[in-house]
N, C-alpha and C positions, 0 to 999 in steps of 0.2 A: 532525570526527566520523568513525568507524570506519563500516560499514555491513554486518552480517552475511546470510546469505543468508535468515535467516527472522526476522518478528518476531509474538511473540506478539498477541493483542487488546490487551493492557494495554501492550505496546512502543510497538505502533503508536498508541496513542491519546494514551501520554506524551510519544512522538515526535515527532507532527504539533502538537502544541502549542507544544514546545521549540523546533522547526524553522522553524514559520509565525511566531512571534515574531522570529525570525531573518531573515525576508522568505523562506525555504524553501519552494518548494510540496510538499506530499505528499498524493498523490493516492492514491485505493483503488482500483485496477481490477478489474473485475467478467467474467468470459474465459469465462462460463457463461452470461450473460445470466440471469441472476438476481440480483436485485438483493437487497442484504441490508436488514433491515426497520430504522428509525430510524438510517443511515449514509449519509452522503455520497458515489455511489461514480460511476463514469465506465465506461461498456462500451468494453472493448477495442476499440480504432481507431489502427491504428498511424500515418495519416495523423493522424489530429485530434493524439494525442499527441503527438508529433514537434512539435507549437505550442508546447506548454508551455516554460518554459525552461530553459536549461542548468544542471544541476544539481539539477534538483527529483531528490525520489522516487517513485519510482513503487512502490505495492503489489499486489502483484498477487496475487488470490484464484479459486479453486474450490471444488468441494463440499467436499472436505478435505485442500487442501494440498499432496497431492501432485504433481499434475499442473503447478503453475504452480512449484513447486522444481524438477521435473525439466526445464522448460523453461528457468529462469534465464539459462542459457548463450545463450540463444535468442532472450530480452528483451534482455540485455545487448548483442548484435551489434546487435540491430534498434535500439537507443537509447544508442549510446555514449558519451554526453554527460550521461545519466541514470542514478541513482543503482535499480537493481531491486532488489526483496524478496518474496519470496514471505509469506503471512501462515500461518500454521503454524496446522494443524487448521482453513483454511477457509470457509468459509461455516457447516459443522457446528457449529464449536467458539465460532460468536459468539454473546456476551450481548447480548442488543439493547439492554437497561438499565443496562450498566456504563459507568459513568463515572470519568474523575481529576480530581482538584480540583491546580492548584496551593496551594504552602504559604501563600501569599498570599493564596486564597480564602477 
């Protein structure tokens, strides 16, 4: 799989499904200390992360997106073994209630 710098709510939510089936970790990092309401997320810790394994992804969010794309380049050195994504529009732009079903479900 490709990995671009940003993935929408609905990417990421397609993605950690696709991926964790896969034995993938993908994780939501939270770099605001604000936690988003009904999501699974981890506060930024660049020790604890650095546990996870090689290969997972990491997503990484702020109030809206910007701040954690313009850092990319920055998660990337800090975790070069890990797959970064900024999550596009934020903590702003998330539906607490959206959900994906696989076609199976």
């Amino acid at each position: 799989m490709s990995y671009p710098d940003e993935w929408t709510q609905k990417e990421f939510l397609e993605n950690k499904k696709k991926l964790e089936k896969e034995g993938i970790e993908v994780v939501l990092i939270d770099t605001i200390l604000s936690p988003i309401e009904k999501a699974d997320t981890v506060v930024y810790n660049p020790y604890e992360l650095s546990n996870y394994p090689d290969g997972s992804v990491f997503v990484f969010y702020c109030d809206t997106g910007k701040a954690t794309f313009d850092r990319l380049n920055e998660y990337r050195k800090k975790f070069p073994n890990k797959h970064c994504i900024s999550l596009k529009g934020g903590r702003g732009y998330w539906r607490k209630n959206m959900m994906v079903f696989d076609d199976n479900e």
